[in-house]
C-alpha positions in Angstrom: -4.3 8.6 36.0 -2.4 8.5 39.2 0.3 11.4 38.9 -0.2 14.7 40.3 2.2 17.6 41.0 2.6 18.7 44.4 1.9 22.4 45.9 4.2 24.9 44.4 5.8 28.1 45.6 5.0 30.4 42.1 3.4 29.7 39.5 4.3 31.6 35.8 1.1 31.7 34.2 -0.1 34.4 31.8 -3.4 33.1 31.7 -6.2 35.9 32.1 -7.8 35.1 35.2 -4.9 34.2 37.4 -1.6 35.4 38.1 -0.7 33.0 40.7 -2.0 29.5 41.3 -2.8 27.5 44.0 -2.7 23.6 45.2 -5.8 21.9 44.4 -6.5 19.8 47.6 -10.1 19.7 46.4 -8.7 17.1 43.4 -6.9 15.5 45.3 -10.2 14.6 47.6 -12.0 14.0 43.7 -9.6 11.0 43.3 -10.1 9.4 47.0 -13.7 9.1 45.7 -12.7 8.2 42.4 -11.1 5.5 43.6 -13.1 4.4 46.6 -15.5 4.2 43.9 -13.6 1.8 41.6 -12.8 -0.3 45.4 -16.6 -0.4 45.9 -18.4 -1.4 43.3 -15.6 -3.9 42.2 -16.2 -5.5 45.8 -19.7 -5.2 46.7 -21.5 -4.0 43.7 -19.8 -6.3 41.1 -20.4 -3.4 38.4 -17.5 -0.9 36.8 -17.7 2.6 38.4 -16.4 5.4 36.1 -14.0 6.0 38.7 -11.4 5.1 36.5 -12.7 8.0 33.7 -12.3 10.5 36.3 -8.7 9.0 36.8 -8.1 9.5 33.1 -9.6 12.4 32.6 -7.5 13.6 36.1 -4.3 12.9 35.0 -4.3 15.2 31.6 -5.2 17.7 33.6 -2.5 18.1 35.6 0.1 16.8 33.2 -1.3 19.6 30.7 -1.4 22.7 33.2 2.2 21.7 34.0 3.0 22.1 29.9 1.2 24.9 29.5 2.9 26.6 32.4 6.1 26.1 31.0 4.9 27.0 27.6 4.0 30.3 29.0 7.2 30.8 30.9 9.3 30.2 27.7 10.7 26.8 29.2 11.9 24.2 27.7 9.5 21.2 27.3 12.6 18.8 28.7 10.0 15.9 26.9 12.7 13.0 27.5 13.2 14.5 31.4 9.6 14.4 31.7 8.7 11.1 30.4 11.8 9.8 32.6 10.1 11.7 35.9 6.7 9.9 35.0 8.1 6.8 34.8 10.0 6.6 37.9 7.6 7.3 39.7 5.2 4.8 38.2 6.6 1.9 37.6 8.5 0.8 40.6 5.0 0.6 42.5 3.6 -1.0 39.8 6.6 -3.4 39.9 6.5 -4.1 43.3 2.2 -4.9 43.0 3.4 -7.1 39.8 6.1 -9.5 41.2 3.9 -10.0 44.3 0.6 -10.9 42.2 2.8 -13.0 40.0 4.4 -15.4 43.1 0.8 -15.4 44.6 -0.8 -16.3 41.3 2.0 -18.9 40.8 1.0 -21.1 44.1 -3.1 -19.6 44.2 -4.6 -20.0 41.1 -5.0 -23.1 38.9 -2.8 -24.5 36.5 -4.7 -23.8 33.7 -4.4 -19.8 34.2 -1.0 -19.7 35.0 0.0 -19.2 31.0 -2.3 -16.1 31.1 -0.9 -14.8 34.4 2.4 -14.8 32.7 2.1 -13.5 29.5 -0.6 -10.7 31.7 2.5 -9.5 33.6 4.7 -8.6 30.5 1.5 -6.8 28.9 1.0 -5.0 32.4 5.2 -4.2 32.8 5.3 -2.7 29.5 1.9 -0.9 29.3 0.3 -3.2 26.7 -2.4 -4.6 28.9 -5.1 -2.9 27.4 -4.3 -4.6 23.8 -4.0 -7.7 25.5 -7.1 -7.7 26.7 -8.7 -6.2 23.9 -7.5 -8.8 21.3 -8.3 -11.3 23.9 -12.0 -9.3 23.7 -12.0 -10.1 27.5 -15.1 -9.4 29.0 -14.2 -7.0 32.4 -17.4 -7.9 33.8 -17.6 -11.8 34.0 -17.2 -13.7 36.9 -14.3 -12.8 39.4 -13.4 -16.0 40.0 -12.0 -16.6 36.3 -11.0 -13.0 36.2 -6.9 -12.4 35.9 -5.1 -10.6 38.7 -3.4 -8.2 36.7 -6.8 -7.1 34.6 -7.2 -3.7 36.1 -3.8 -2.8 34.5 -5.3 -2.4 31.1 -6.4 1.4 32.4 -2.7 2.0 33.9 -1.2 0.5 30.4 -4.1 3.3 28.5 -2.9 6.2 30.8 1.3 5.2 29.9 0.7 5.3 26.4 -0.8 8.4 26.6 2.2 9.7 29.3 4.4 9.1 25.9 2.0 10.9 23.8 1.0 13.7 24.9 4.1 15.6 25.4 4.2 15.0 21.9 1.9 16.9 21.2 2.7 20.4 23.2 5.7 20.0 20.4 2.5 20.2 17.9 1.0 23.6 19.9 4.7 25.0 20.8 5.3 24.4 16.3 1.4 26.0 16.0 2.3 29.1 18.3 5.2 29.9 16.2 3.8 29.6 12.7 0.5 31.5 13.7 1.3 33.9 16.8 -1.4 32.3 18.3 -1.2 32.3 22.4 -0.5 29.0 23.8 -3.7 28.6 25.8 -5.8 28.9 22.1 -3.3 27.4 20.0 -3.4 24.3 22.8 -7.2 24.4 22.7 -7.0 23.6 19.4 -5.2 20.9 19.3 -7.1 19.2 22.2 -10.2 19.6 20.2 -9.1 18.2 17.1 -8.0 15.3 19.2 -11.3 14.9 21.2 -13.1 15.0 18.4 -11.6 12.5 16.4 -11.2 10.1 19.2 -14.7 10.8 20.6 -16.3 10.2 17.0 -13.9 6.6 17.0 -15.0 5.7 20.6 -19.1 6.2 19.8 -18.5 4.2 16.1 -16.4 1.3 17.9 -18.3 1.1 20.8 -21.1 0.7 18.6 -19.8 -1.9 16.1 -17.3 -4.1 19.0 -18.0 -3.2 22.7 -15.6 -5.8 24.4 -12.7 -4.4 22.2 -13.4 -0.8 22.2 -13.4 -1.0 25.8 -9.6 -1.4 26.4 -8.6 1.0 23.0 -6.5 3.4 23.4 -7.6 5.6 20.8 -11.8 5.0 22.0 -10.2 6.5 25.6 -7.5 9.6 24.3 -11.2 11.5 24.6 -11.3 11.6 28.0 -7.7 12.8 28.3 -8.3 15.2 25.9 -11.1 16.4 28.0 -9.2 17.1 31.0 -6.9 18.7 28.7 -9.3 21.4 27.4 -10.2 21.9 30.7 -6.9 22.5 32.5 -6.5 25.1 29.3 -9.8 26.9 29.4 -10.3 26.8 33.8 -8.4 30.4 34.2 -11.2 32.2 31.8 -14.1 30.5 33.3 -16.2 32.9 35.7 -19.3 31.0 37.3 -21.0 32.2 40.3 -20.6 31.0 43.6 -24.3 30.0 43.6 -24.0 27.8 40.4 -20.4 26.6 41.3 -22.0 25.4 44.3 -25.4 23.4 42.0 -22.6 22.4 40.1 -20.6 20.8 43.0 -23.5 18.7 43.9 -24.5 17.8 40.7 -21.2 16.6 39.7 -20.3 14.6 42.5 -23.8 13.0 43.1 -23.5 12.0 38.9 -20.2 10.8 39.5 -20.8 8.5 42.7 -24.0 7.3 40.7 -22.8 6.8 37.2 -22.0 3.0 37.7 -25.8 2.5 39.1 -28.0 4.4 36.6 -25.6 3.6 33.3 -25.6 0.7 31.1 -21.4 0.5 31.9 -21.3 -2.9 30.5 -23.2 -2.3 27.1 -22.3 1.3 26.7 -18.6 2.2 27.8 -16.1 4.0 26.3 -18.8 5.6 23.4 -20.6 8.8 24.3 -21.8 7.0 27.8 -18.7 7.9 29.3 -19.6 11.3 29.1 -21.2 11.2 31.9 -18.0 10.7 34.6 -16.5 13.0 32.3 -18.8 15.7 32.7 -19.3 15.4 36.4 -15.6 15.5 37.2 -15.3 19.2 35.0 -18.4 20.2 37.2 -16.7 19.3 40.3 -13.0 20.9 39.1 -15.2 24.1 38.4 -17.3 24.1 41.2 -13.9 24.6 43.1 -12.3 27.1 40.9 -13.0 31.0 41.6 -12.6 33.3 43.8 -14.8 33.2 47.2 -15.6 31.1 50.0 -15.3 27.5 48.9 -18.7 25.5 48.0 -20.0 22.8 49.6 -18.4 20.0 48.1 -15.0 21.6 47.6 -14.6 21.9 51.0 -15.8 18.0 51.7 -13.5 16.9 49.1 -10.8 19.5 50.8 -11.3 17.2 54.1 -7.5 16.0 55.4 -8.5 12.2 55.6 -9.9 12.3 52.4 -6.8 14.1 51.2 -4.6 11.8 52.6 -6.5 8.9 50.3 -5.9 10.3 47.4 -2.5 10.9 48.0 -2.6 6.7 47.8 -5.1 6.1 45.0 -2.3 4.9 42.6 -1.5 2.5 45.5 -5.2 2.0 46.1 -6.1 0.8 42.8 -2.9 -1.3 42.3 -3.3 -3.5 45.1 -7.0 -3.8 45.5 -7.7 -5.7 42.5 -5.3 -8.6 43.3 -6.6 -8.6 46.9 -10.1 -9.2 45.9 -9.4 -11.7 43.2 -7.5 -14.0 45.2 -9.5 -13.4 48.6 -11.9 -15.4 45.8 -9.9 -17.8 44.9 -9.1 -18.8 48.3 -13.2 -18.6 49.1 -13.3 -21.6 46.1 -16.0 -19.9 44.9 -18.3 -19.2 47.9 -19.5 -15.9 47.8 -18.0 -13.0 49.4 -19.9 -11.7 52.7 -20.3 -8.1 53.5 -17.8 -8.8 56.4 -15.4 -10.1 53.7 -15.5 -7.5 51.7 -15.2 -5.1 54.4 -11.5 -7.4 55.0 -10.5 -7.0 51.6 -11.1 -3.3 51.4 -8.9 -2.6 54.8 -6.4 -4.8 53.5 -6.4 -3.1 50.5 -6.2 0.2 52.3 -3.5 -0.7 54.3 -1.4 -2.0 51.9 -1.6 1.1 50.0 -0.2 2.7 52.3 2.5 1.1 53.0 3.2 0.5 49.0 3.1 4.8 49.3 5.6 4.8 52.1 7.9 2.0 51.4 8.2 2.8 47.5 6.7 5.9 46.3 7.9 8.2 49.0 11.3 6.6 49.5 12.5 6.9 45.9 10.7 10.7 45.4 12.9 11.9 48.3 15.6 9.7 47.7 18.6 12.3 46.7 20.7 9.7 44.3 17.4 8.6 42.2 17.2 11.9 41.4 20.3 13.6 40.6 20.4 13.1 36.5 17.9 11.2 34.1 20.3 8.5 34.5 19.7 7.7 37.6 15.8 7.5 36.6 16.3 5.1 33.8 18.3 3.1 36.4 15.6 2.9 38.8 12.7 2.1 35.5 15.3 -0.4 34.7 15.5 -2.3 38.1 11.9 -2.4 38.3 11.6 -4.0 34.9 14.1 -6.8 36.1 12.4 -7.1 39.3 9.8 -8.5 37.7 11.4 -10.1 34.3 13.5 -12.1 36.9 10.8 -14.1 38.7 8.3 -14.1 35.6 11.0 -15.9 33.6 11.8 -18.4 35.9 8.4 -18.9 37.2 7.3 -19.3 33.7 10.2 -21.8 32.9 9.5 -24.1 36.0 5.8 -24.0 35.1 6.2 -25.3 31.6 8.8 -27.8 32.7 6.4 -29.3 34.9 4.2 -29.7 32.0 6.3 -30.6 29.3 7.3 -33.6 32.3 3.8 -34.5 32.9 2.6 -34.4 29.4 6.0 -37.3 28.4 4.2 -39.1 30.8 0.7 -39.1 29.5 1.6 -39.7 26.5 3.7 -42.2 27.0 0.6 -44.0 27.9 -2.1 -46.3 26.1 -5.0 -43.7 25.8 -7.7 -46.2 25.0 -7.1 -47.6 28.6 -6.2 -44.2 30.4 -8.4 -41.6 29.0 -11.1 -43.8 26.8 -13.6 -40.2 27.4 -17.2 -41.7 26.0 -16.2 -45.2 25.4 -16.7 -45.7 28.7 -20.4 -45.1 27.7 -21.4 -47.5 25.2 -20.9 -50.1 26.9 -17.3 -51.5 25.0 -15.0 -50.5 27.6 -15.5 -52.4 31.1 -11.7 -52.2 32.3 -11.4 -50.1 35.1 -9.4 -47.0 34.8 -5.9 -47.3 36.7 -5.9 -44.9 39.8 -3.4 -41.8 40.1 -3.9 -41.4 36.4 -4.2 -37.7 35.7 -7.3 -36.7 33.5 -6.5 -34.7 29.9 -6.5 -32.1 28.5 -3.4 -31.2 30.6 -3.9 -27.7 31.9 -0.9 -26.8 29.5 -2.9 -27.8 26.7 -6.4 -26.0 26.7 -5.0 -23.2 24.4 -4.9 -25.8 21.7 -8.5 -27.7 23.2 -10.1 -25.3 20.0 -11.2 -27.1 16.6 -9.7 -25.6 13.4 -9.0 -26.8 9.8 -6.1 -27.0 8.3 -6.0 -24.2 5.4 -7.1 -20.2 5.9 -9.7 -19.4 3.3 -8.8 -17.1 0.6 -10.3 -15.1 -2.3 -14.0 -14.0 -2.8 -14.5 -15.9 0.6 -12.0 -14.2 2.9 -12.7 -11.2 0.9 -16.1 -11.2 2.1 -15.7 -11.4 5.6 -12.6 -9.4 5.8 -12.6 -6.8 8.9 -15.8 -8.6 10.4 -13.4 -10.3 13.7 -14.6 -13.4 12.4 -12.6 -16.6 10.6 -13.3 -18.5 7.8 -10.6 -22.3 7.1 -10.9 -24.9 5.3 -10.4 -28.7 4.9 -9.5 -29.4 0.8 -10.2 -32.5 -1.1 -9.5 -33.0 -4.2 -12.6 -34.5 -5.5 -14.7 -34.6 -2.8 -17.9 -36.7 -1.8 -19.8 -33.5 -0.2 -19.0 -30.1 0.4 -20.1 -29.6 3.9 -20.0 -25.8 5.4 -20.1 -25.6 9.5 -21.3 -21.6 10.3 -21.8 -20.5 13.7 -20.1 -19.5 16.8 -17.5 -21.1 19.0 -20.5 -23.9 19.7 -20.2 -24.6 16.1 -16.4 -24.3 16.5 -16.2 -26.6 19.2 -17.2 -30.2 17.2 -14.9 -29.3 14.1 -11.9 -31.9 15.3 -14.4 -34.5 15.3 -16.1 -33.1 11.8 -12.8 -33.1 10.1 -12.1 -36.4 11.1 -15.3 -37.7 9.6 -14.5 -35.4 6.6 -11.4 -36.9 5.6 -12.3 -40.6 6.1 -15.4 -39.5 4.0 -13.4 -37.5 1.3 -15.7 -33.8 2.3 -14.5 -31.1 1.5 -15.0 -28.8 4.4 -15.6 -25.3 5.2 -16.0 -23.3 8.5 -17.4 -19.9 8.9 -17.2 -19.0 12.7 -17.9 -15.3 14.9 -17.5 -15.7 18.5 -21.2 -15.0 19.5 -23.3 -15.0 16.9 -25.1 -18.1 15.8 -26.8 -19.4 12.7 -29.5 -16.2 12.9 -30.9 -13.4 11.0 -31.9 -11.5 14.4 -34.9 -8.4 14.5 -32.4 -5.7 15.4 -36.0 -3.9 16.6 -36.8 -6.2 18.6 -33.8 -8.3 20.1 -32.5 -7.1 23.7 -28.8 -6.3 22.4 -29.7 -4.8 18.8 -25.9 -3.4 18.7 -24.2 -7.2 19.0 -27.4 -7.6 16.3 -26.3 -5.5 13.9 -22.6 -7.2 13.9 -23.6 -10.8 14.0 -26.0 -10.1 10.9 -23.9 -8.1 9.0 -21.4 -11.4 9.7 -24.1 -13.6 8.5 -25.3 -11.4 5.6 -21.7 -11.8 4.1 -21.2 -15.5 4.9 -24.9 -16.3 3.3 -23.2 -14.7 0.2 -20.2 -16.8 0.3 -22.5 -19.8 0.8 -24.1 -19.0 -1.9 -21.4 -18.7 -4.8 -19.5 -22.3 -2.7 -23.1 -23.9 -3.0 -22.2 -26.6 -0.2 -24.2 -29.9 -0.1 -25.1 -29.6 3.5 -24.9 -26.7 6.1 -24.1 -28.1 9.6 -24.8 -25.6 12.9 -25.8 -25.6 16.4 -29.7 -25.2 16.8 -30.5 -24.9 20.6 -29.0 -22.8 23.2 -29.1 -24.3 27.1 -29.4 -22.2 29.5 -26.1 -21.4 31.9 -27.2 -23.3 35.5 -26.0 -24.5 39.1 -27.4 -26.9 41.0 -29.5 -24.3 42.7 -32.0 -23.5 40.2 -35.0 -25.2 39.7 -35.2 -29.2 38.8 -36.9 -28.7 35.3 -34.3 -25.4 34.2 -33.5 -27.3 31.6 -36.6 -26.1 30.3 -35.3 -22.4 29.1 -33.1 -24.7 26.5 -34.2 -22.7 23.7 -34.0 -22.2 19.4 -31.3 -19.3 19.3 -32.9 -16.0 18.3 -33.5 -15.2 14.6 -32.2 -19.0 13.4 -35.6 -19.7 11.7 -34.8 -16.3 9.8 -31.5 -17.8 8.9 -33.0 -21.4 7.5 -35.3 -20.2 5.6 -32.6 -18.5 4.0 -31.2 -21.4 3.2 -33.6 -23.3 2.5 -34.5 -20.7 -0.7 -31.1 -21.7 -1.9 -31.7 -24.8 -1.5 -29.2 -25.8 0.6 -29.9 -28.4 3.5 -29.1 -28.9 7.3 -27.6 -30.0 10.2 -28.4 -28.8 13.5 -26.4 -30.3 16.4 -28.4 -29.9 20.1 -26.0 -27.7 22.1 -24.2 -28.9 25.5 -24.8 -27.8 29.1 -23.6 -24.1 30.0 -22.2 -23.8 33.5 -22.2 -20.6 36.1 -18.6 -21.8 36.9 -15.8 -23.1 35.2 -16.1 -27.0 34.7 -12.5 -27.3 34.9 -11.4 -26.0 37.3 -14.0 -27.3 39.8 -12.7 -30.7 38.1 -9.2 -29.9 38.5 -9.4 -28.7 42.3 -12.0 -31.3 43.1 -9.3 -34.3 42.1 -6.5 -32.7 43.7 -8.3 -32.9 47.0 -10.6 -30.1 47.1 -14.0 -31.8 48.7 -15.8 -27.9 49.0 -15.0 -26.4 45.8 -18.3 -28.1 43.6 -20.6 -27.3 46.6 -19.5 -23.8 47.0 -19.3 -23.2 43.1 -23.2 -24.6 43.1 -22.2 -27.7 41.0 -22.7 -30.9 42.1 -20.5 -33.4 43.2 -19.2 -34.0 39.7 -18.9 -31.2 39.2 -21.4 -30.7 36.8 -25.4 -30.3 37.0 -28.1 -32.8 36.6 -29.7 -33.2 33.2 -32.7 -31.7 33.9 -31.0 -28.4 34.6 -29.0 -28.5 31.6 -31.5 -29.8 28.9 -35.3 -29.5 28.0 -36.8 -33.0 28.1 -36.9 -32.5 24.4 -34.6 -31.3 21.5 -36.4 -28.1 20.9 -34.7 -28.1 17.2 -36.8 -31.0 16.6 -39.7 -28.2 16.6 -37.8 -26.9 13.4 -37.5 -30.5 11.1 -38.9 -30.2 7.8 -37.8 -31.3 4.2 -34.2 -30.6 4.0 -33.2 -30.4 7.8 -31.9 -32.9 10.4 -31.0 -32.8 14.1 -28.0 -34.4 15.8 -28.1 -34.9 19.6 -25.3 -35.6 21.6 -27.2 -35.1 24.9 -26.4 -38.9 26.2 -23.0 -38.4 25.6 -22.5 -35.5 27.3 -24.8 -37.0 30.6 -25.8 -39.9 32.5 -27.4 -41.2 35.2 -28.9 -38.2 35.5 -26.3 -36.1 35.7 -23.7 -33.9 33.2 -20.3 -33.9 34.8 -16.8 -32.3 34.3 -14.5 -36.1 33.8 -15.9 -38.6 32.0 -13.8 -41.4 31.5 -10.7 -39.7 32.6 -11.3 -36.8 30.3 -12.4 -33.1 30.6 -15.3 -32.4 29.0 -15.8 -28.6 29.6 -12.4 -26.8 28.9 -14.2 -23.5 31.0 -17.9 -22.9 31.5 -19.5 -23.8 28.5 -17.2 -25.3 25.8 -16.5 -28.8 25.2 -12.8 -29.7 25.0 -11.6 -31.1 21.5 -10.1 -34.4 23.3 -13.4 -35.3 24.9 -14.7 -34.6 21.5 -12.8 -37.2 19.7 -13.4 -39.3 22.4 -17.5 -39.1 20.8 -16.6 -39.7 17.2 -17.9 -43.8 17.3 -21.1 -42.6 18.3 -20.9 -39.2 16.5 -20.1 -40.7 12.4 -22.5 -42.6 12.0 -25.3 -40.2 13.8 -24.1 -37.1 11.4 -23.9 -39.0 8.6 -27.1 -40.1 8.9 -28.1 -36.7 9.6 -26.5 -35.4 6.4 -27.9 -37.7 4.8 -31.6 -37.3 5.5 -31.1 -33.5 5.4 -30.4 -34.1 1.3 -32.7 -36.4 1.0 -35.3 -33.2 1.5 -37.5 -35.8 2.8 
């Protein structure tokens, strides 16, 4: 992404159209805006760029004319000397950027991230990022202020697998030249095609069926490298005029410094959207290509400052990310200013810099780094233990903090620390003793999830096998009712308390649960997001099926869906509290089998992350709720969270029943983060398992009431 060769004296190049090559300041200019692009719309525009195709797409362009050349030259490919070279040179910046985020992360951000931050540094030190994030199915464009430090590694870990790939591959195209007698440039061309077209057709189908994940896959990117590949192959036998190098120029750079504005980045990226900073970048390369007087834009991109920037971009995008993200963190949430992000860009800028001067130039000229290839693994070996040092110890003292603080907790009598909702019906009157820490402890939110004991298996996981969803159960050996909880992570998010009630009431129970998709058949022609449509009914299809060969005695779900709100918006936004899309679709499904059910009313949805506005506020922060928008609980008042009525309740016929949690969840007009003692949100919009619990004396006898009317069909 970031690698580039430097001028050379002579080049050995058969290639038609050149006999002798020369330095490409022009590209160099191309990633200064590349990545001044990536710098401001990640500070100012809050949108992804392209920026970091070009990078992609920029790197396999130089990494391949350097193979070809030495193709063409009879060389040898030297594969290990090369992938030694690359990683010198990358990593120990990298390092340096990691172990400084990771000891700012350590005293900046709260608690509860802290596990991420870790395990994010050994993704980002050993170029697994990307999968990290992908499994995670992070989403790249939420809010900054929960967003990791390290994130914008996934595209460096992307470009290192391929730095170990794709000098595989000239192994491939030196094996084809021999067995055909084809010449390197076709033979090369070749292979780059196949490649591009498989992973181009895998990028458009997995963009397509799973967005967030295809996003950070390698093999939905290789495309782009393979792009710049054909190019750096095919450039010498291009012959445009200067007239339409120049259109070309203007066209590609304009596209290119637009592409974040005019494309759906968000719901489109890596598919066949990311043509577009892919296309505009082989304009621009052309458009400076040829013989002549240089166009337009090759010479502005030729300009020495410009220059001088992109000899920093890998220093540039390292640094910048981290800057912004905890420049936010110390804002507690108040929004950045113009000013501010002006800071955070000369910061950044200076910073690279001295990264570039201090590290990158020091070690390239540095005589004994680069005597053998042992030297080089030396220096990719200290800057793994630069940072495997302070991660491992940081990491140990962290979870020795918690392990002390949870012996404390739990060493206590819950029902009079941490009594959660009890303190709302009225039977608990004791007040709660002072310097008590509320739970879940931050160390604990991983595990704040509900999930039943056994994996399904058979016809069940059979049929929703490969769908990124999960299906567990709770068995019984002759149970009462056989009770099936479908949904999303809303659904997910009361099955602690549901098993509890199961067991006591011998169900047995079953969970079928996709993150994002409800209890809904939605009309892929007329929803907003037919794509996430398509998955979530294809989910839904099979679990109906399932359903219907279990035959369960009630269905239980979530059947509203509040809208996300601040303290800003309007008194009465409660209002938008809404039946989720395509549900009625989804009952009356139901309903023709005959099955009944349960529809819980959903909790409040934040703009900011309950807990740790909680967590800062009761560690002394008095600025954080305000400048989050929450209010002084760090919640919002009812009426921005809920309609003044269940909207499900619009739905209640024979066979279906409502549960509504709403007073346990606020009072006194207002839905806060602690209630007795305990979190209730364990981020924005989930409630946490141990405030859950905390519910069930008011929740058993409401759902079994529910459950029962529901069969009743009454």
């Amino acid at each position: 992404m970031f690698t580039h060769t430097r001028p050379p004296s002579a080049a050995a190049n058969t290639a038609p159209a050149e006999t002798a090559r020369t330095y490409r300041t022009d590209i160099d200019g191309l990633r200064a805006v590349a990545i001044l692009l990536v710098v401001v719309y990640h500070v100012w525009v809050g949108r992804v760029s392209g920026g970091v195709d070009a990078f992609l797409m920029i790197s396999a362009f130089f990494l391949t004319g350097s193979f070809v050349r030495r193709l063409e030259g009879s060389k040898p490919l030297a594969i290990a000397g090369q992938w030694v070279r690359t990683f010198k040179r990358l990593l120990p910046p990298a390092a340096v950027v990691l172990v400084a985020t990771l000891i700012a992360g350590f005293f900046l951000l709260p608690d509860n991230r802290l596990p991420d931050l870790f395990s994010e540094v050994w993704a980002s030190l050993f170029y697994v990022e990307n999968w990290w994030l992908a499994i995670d199915a992070t989403d790249y464009y939420a809010d900054k202020i929960s967003a990791s430090p390290v994130q914008h590694f996934w595209s460096l870990s992307v470009q290192g697998q391929v730095f170990l790939l794709w000098p595989l591959l000239f192994l491939v195209i030196r094996f084809l030249t021999k067995l055909t007698r084809l010449a390197v440039r076709p033979a090369a061309m070749a292979v780059f095609a196949v490649v591009f077209a498989a992973s181009f057709t895998y990028s458009v189908l997995s963009t397509d069926a799973r967005q967030e994940f295809a996003y950070f896959d390698t093999g939905a990117r290789i495309w782009e490298f393979a792009a710049g590949s054909m190019l750096a192959v095919a450039l010498p036998w291009i012959r445009v005029p200067r007239w339409a190098r120049s259109v070309l120029g203007l066209v590609g750079i304009t596209a290119l410094v637009l592409c974040g504005v005019l494309i759906d980045v968000q719901g489109g990226f890596p598919g066949y959207l990311a043509l577009w900073p892919v296309l505009s970048v082989i304009a621009i390369i052309i458009a400076g290509s040829g013989e002549g007087q240089p166009t337009v834009v090759t010479r502005a991109l030729s300009f020495k400052p410009l220059v001088a920037l992109g000899n920093d971009a890998y220093a540039l995008y390292l640094v910048h990310w981290p800057i912004l993200i905890f420049a936010i963190q110390l804002r507690r949430g108040a929004p950045l200013s113009f000013l501010d992000g002006l800071l955070i860009v000369a910061l950044s800028l200076v910073t690279a810099r001295l990264l570039t001067w201090l590290v990158d130039d020091r070690l390239r000229h540095a005589v004994w780094a680069n005597v053998n290839k042992l030297r080089g693994l030396l220096v990719i070996a200290l800057s793994i233990l630069l940072v495997a040092g302070p991660t491992v110890f940081l990491g140990w003292s962290a979870q020795r903090e918690y392990e002390t603080e949870k012996a404390v907790v739990a060493a206590m009598d819950q029902s009079v620390t941490h009594p959660g909702a009890a303190v709302l019906t009225g039977e608990y009157t004791e007040p709660i003793p002072a310097g008590i820490p509320p739970i879940p402890l931050a160390g604990d939110l991983e595990s704040e999830w509900g999930e039943l004991p056994e994996n399904c298996d058979g016809v069940l996981n059979e049929a929703l096998e490969g769908q990124g969803a999960s299906c567990s159960y709770l068995n019984t050996d002759d149970p009462e009712l056989v009770v099936a909880v479908i949904g999303d992570s809303h659904s997910q998010q009361w099955l602690e308390p549901i098993e509890d009630i199961s067991v006591k009431n011998d169900w047995r129970t079953y969970s079928f649960l996709k993150g994002g998709c409800a209890l809904a058949l939605i009309d892929v022609e007329t929803t907003e997001f037919p794509e996430a449509a398509e998955g979530c009914n294809a989910w839904l299809g099979s679990v109906l099926s399932g359903v219907a060969e279990l035959n369960p005695d009630v269905v239980i779900s979530v059947g509203t869906r509040t809208p996300a709100s601040w303290e800003n918006e309007s008194p009465d936004f409660g209002e938008k509290e809404r039946i989720p899309e395509g549900q009625e679709a989804a009952l009356t499904g139901l309903e023709n089998l005959g099955i009944p059910v349960v529809l819980f009313r959903d909790n409040p949805r934040f703009f900011f992350n309950a807990y740790e506005c909680a967590d800062a506020m009761i560690n002394g922060d008095t600025e954080v709720a305000s400048n989050l928008g929450a209010n002084a609980a760090c919640g919002v008042s009812h009426d921005r969270a809920f309609a003044s009525a269940n909207p499900a309740e619009a739905l209640l016929r024979p066979g279906l029943a409502t549960v509504d949690m709403s007073d346990q969840l606020c009072f006194d007009g207002s839905c806060p983060s602690i209630i007795g003692n305990v979190f209730v949100y364990l981020d924005d919009n989930h409630i946490t398992s141990t405030y859950a619990r905390t519910m069930l004396p008011v929740l058993t006898p409401r759902l079994q009431a529910a459950v029962e009317h529901a069969r009743s069909w009454e």
